[in-house]
Backbone as JSON, one array per atom type, in Angstrom:
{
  "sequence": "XXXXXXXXXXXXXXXXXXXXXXXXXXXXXXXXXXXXXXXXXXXXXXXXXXXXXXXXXXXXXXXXXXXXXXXXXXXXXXXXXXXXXXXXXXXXXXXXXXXXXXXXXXXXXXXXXXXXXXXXXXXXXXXXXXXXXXXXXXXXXXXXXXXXXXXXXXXXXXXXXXXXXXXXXXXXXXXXXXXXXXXXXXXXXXXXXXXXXXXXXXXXXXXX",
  "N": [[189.06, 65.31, 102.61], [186.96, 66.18, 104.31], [188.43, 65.13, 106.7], [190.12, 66.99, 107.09], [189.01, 69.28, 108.25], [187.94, 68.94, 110.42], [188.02, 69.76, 113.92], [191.44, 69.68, 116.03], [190.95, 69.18, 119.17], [187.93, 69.68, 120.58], [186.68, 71.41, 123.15], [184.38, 71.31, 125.89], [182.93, 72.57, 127.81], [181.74, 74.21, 130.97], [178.66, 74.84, 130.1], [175.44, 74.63, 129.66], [173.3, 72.87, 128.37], [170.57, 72.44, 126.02], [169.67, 72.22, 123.55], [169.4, 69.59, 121.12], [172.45, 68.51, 119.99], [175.38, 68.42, 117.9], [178.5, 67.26, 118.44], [181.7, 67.27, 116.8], [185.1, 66.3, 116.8], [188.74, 65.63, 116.28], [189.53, 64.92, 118.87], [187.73, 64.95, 121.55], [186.74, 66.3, 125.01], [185.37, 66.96, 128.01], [183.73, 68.31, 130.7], [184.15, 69.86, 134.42], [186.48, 70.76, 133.99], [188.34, 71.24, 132.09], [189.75, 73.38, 130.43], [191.38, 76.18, 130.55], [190.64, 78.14, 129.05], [187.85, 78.67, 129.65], [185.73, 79.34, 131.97], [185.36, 77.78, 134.64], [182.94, 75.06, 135.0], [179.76, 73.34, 135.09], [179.13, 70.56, 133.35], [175.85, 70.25, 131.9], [173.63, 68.46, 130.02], [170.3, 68.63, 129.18], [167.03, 67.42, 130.12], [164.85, 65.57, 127.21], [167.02, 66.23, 125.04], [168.91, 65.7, 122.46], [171.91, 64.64, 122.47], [175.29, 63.73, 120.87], [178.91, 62.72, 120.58], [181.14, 62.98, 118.31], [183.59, 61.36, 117.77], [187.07, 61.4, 116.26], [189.39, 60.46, 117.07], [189.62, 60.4, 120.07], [187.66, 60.24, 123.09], [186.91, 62.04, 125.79], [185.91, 61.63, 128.6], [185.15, 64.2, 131.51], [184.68, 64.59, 135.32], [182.07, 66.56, 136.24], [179.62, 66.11, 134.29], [176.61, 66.59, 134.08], [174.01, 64.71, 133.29], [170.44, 64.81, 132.8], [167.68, 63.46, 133.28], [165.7, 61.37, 131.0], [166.94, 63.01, 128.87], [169.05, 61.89, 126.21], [171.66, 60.75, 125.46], [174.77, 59.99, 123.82], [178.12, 58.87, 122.32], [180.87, 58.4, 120.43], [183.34, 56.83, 118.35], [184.87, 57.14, 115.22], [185.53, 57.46, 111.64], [185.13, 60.3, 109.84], [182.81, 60.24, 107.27], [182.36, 61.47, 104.11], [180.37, 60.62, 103.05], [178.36, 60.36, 104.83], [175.28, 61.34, 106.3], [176.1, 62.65, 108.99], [178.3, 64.22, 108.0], [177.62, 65.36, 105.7], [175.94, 67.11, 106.81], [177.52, 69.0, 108.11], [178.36, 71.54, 110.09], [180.08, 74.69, 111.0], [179.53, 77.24, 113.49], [181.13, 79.82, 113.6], [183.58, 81.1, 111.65], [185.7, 82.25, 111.81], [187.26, 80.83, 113.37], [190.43, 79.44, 114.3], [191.9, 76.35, 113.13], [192.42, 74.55, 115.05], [192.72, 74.01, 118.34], [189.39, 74.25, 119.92], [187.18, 76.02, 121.91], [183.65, 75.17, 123.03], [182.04, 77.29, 123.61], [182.3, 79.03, 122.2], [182.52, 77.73, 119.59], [180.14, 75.84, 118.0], [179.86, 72.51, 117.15], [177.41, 70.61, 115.4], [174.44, 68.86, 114.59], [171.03, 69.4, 113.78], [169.54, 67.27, 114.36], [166.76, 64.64, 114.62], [167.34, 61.66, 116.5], [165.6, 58.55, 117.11], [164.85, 56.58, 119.77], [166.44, 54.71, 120.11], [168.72, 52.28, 121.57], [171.48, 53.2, 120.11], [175.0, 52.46, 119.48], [175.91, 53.31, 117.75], [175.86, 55.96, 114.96], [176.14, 54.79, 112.62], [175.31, 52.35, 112.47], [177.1, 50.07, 113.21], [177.01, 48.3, 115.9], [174.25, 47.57, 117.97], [172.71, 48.27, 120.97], [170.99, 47.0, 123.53], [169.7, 47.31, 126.43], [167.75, 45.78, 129.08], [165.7, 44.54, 131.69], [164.15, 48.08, 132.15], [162.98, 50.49, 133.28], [164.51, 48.71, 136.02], [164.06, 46.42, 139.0], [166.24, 45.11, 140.13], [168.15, 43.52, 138.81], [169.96, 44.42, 134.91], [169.97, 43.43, 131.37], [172.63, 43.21, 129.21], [172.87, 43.56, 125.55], [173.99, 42.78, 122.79], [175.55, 42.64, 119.6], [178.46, 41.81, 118.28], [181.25, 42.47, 115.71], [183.69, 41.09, 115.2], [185.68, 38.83, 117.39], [186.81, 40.59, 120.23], [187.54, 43.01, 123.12], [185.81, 44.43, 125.77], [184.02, 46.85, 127.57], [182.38, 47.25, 130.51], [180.65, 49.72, 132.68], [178.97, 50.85, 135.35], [177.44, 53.76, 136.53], [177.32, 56.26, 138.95], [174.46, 58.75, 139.44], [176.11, 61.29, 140.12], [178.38, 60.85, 138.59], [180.35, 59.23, 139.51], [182.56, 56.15, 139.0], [180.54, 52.53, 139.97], [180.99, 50.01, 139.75], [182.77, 48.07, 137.57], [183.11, 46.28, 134.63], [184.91, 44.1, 132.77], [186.16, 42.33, 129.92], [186.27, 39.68, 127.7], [185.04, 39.53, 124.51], [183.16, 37.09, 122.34], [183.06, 36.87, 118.32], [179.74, 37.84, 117.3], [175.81, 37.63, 118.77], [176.33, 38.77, 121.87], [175.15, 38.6, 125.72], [175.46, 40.28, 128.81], [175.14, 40.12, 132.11], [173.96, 42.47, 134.85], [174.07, 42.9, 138.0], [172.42, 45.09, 140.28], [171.55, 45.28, 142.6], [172.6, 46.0, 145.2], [172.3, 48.47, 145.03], [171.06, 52.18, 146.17], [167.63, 53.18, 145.24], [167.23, 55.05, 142.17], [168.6, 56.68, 139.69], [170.61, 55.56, 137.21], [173.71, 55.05, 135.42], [174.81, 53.29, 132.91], [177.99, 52.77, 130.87], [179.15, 51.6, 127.95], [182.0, 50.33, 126.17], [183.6, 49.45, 123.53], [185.59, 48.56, 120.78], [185.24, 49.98, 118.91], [183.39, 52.1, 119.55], [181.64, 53.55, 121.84], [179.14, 54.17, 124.38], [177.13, 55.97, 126.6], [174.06, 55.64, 128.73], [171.1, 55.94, 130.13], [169.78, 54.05, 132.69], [167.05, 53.28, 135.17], [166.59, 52.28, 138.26], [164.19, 50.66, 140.45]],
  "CA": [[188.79, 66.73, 102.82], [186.17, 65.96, 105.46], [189.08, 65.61, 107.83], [190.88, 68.54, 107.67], [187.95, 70.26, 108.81], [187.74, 68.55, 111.66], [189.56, 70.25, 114.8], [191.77, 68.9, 116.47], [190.46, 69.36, 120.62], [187.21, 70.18, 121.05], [186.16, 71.51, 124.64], [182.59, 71.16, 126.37], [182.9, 73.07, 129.55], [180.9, 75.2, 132.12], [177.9, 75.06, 128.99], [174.34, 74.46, 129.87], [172.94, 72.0, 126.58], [169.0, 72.7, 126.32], [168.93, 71.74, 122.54], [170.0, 68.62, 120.17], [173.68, 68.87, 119.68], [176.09, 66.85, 117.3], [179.96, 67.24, 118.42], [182.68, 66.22, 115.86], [186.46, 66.94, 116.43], [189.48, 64.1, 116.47], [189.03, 64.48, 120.54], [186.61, 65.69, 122.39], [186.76, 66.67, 125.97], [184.24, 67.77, 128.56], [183.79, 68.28, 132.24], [184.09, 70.94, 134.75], [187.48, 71.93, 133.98], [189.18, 70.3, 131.0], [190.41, 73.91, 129.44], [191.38, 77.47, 131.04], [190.15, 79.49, 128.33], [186.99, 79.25, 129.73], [185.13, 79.42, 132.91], [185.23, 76.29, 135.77], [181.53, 74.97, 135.45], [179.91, 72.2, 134.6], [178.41, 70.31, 131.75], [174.44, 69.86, 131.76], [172.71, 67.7, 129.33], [169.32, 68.55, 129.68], [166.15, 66.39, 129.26], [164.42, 65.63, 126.19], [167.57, 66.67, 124.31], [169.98, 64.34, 121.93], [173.62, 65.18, 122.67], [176.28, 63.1, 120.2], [179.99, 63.12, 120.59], [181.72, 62.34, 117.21], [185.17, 62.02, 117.53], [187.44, 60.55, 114.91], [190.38, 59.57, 118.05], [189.77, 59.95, 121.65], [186.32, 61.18, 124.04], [187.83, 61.97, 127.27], [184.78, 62.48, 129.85], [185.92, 64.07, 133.1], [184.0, 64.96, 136.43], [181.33, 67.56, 136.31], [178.84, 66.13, 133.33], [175.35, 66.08, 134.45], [172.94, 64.7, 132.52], [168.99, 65.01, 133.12], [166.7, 62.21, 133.23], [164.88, 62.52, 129.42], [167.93, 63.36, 127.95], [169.51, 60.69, 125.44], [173.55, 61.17, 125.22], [175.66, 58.57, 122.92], [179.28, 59.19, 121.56], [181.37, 57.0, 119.64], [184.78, 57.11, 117.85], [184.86, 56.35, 113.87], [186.09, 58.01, 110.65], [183.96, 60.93, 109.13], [183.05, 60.45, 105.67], [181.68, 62.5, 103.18], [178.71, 59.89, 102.46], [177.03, 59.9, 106.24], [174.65, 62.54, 107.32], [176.59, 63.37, 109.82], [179.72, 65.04, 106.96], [177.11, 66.39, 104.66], [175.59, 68.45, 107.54], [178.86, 69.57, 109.52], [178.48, 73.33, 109.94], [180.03, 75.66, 112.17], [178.65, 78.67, 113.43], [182.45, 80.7, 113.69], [184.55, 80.83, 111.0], [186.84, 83.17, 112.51], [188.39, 80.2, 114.26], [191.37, 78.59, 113.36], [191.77, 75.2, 112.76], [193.27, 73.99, 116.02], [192.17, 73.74, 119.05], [188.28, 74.68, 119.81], [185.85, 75.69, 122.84], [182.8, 75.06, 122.24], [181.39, 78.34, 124.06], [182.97, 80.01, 120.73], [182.35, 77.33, 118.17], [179.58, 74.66, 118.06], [180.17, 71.64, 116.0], [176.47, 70.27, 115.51], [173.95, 68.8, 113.44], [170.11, 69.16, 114.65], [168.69, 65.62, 114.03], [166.53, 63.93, 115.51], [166.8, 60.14, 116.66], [164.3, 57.68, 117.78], [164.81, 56.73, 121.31], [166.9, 53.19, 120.1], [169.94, 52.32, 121.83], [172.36, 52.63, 119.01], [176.1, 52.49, 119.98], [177.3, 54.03, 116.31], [174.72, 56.35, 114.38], [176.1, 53.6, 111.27], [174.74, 50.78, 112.8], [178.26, 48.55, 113.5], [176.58, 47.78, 117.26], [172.97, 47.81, 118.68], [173.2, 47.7, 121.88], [169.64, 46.79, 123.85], [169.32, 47.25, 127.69], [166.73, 45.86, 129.58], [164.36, 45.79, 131.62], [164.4, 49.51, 132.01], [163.6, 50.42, 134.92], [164.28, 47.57, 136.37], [164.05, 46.15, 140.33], [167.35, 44.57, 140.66], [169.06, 43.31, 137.49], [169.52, 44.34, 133.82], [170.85, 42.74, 130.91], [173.14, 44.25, 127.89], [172.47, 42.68, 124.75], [174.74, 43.37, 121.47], [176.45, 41.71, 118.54], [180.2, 42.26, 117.86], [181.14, 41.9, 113.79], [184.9, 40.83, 115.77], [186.29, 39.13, 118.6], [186.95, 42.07, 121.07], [187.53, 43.56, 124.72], [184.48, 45.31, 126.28], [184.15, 47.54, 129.2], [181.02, 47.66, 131.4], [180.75, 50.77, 133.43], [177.7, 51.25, 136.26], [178.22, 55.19, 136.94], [175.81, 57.33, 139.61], [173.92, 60.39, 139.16], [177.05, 61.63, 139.69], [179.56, 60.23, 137.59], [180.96, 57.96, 139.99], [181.74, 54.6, 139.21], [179.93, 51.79, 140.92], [180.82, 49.19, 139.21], [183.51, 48.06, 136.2], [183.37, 44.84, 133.97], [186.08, 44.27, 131.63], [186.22, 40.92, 129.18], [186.7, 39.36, 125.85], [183.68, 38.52, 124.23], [183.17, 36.61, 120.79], [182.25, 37.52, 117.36], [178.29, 37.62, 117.27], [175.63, 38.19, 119.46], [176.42, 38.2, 123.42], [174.47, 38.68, 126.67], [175.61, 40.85, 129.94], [173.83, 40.35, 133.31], [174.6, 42.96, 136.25], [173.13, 43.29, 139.44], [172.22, 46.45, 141.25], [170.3, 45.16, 144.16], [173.33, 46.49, 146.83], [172.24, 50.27, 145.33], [169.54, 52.48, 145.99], [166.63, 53.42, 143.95], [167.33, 56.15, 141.5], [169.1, 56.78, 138.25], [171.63, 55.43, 136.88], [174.12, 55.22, 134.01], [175.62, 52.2, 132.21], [179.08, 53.09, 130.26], [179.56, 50.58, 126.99], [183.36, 50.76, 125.43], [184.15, 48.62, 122.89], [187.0, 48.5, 120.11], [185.21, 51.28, 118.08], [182.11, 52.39, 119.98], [181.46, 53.88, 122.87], [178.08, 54.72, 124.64], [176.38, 56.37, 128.03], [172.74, 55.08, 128.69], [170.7, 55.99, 131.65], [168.83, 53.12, 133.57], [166.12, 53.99, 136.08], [166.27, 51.12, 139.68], [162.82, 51.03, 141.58]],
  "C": [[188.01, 66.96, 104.11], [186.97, 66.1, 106.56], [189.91, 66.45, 108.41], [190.02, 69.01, 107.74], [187.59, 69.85, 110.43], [188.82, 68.97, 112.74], [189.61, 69.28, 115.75], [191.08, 68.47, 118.02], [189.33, 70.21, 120.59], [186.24, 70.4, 122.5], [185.03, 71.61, 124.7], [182.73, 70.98, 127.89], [181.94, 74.21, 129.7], [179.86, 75.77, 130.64], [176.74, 73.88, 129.7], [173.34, 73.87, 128.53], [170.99, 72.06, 127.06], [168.35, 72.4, 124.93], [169.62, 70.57, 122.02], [171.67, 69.26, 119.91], [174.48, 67.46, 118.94], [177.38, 67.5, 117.36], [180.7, 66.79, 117.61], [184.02, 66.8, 115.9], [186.89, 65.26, 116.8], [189.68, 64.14, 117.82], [188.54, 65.35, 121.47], [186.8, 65.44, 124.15], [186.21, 67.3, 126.87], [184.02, 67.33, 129.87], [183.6, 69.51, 132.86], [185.43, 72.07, 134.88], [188.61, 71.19, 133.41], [190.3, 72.04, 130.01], [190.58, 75.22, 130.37], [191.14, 78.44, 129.98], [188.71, 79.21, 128.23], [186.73, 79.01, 131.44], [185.03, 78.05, 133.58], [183.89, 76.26, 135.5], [180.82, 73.72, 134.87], [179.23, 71.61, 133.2], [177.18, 69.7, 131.97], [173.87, 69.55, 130.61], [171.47, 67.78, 129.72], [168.01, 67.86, 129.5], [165.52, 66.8, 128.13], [165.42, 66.27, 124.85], [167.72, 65.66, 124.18], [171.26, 64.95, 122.0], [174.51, 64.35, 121.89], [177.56, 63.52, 120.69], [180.6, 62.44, 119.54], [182.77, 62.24, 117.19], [186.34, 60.87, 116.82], [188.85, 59.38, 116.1], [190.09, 59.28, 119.35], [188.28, 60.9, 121.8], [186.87, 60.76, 125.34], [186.5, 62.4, 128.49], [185.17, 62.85, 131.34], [185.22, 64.47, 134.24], [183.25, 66.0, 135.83], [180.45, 67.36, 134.81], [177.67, 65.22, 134.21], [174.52, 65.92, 133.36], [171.42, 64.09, 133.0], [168.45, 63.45, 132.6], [166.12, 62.48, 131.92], [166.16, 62.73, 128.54], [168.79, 61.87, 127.16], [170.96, 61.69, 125.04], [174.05, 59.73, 124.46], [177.29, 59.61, 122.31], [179.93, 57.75, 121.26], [182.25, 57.36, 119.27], [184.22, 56.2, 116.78], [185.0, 57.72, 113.39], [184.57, 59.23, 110.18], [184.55, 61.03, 108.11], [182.47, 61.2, 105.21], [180.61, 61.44, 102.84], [177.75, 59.83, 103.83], [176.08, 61.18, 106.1], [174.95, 63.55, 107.93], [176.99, 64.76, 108.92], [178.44, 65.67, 106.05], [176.3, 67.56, 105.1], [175.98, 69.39, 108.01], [178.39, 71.02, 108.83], [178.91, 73.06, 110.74], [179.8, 76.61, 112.49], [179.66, 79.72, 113.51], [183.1, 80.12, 112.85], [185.8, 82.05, 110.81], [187.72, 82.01, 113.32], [189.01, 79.75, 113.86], [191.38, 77.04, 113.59], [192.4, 73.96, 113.73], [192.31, 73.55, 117.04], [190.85, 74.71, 119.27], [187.53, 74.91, 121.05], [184.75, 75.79, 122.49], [181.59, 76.38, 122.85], [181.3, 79.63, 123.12], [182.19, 78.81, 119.42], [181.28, 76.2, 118.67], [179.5, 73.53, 116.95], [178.52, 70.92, 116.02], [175.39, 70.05, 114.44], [172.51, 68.91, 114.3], [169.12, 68.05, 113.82], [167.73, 64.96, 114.97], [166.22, 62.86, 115.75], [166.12, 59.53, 117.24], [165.44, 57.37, 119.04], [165.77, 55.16, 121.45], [167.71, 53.18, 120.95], [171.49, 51.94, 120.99], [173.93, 53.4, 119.78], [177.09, 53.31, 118.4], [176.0, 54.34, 115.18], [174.96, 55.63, 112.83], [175.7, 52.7, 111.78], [175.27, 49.66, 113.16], [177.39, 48.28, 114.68], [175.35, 48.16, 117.66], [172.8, 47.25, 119.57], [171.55, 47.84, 122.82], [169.78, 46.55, 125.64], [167.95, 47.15, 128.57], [166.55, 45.18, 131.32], [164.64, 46.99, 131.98], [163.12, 50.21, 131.92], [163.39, 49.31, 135.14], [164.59, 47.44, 138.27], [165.24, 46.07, 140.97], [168.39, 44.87, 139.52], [168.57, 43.71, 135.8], [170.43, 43.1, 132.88], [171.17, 43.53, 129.78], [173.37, 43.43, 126.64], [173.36, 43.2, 123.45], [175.58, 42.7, 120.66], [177.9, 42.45, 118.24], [180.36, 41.62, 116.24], [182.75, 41.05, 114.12], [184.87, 40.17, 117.16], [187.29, 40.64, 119.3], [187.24, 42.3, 123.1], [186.67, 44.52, 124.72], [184.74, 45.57, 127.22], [183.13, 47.84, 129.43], [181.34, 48.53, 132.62], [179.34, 50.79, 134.31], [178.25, 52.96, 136.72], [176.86, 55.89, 137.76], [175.75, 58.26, 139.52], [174.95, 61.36, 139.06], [178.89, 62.05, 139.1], [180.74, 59.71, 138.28], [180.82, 56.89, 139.79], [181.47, 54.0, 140.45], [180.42, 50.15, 140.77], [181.62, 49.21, 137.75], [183.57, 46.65, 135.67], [184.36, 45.09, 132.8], [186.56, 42.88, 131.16], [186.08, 40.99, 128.24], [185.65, 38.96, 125.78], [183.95, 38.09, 122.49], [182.86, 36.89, 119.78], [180.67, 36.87, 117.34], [177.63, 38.07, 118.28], [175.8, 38.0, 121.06], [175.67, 39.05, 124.57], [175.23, 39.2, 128.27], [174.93, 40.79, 131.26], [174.8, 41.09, 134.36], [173.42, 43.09, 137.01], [173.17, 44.14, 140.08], [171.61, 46.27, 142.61], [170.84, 45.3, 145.37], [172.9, 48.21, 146.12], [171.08, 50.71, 145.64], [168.64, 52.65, 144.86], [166.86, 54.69, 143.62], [167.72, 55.64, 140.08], [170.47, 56.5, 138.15], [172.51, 55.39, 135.63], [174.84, 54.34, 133.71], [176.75, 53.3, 130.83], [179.11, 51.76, 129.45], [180.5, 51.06, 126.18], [183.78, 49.14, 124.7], [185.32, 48.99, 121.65], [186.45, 49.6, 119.14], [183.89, 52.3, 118.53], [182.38, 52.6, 121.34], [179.93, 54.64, 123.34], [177.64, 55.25, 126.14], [175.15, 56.24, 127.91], [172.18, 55.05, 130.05], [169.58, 54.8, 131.74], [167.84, 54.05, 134.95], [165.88, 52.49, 137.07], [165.12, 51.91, 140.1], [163.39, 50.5, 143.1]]
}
């Protein structure tokens, strides 16, 4: 039942985010110009918020998502059940909309929770994914257990949302160890991308 409630395309364009938000459709989409039924503009994550993207098939991120220093963003792909948190909170604030496609300037899919500051890759717990040091000089490292052999994708992305940097390898079931090096960029902010076989995360780093 849980998933027929869930729409199918939910957009996250030219929208300014200033509180906790929890997204949930089967694919989510967001940038500065993913839909024409709304306005070109871009997508701000602002600090000290939590932003989620829940989406049961695809998270498509496309140019124009800024997110603020302070601000904690995570999305992931997995099933919504009726026993998480998440499913026993789902509201929406329009129920004038139909059951299709969604912007989210009309509908907000969202739960207001608030999580500790971990780096969890799936608000169930399949992956905990640990980046350190942070901020670091040069190099970090990405730390996380797989319950499967798998293909992973390491992303380095800058302030703004260019990559810098792509790793892409098989790693083993259990826990395994990542080292990248930043010490050809400057000092600022940056953003590590983690994609694995059911998880997906964005995680800002801070280079001195």
């Amino acid at each position: 039942m849980i998933d027929a409630l869930v729409r199918n395309n939910v957009y996250v364009q030219n929208k300014n985010i200033t509180t906790n938000k929890y997204y949930i459709g089967k694919n989510i989409i967001a940038g500065n110009n993913v839909t024409n039924t709304l306005s070109v503009g871009d997508v701000t994550i602002n600090n000290n918020v939590d932003v989620t993207f829940h989406a049961t098939q695809s998270i498509d991120l496309k140019p124009g998502i800024q997110i603020q220093s302070g601000a904690d963003f995570r999305a992931f792909i997995s099933p919504v059940s009726c026993n998480t948190p998440q499913a026993q909170q789902y509201r929406l604030t329009d129920n004038s909309v139909g059951n299709n496609d969604v912007d989210t300037n009309t509908v907000d899919f969202f739960i207001e929770t608030i999580y500790d500051n971990k780096d969890y890759l799936s608000l169930n717990n399949e992956i905990a994914l640990n980046i350190y040091p942070n901020p670091t000089n040069n190099t970090i490292f990405l730390s996380y257990q797989l319950n499967e052999q798998q293909q992973v994708v390491i992303s380095v992305m800058d302030i703004k949302g260019q990559q810098l940097q792509k790793i892409t390898t098989s790693k083993q079931q259990g826990v395994n160890t990542d080292e990248i090096d930043l010490k050809d960029y400057p000092k600022g902010i940056y953003f590590i991308q983690f994609l694995s076989k059911n998880n997906y995360i964005t995680k800002q780093i801070v280079k001195l």
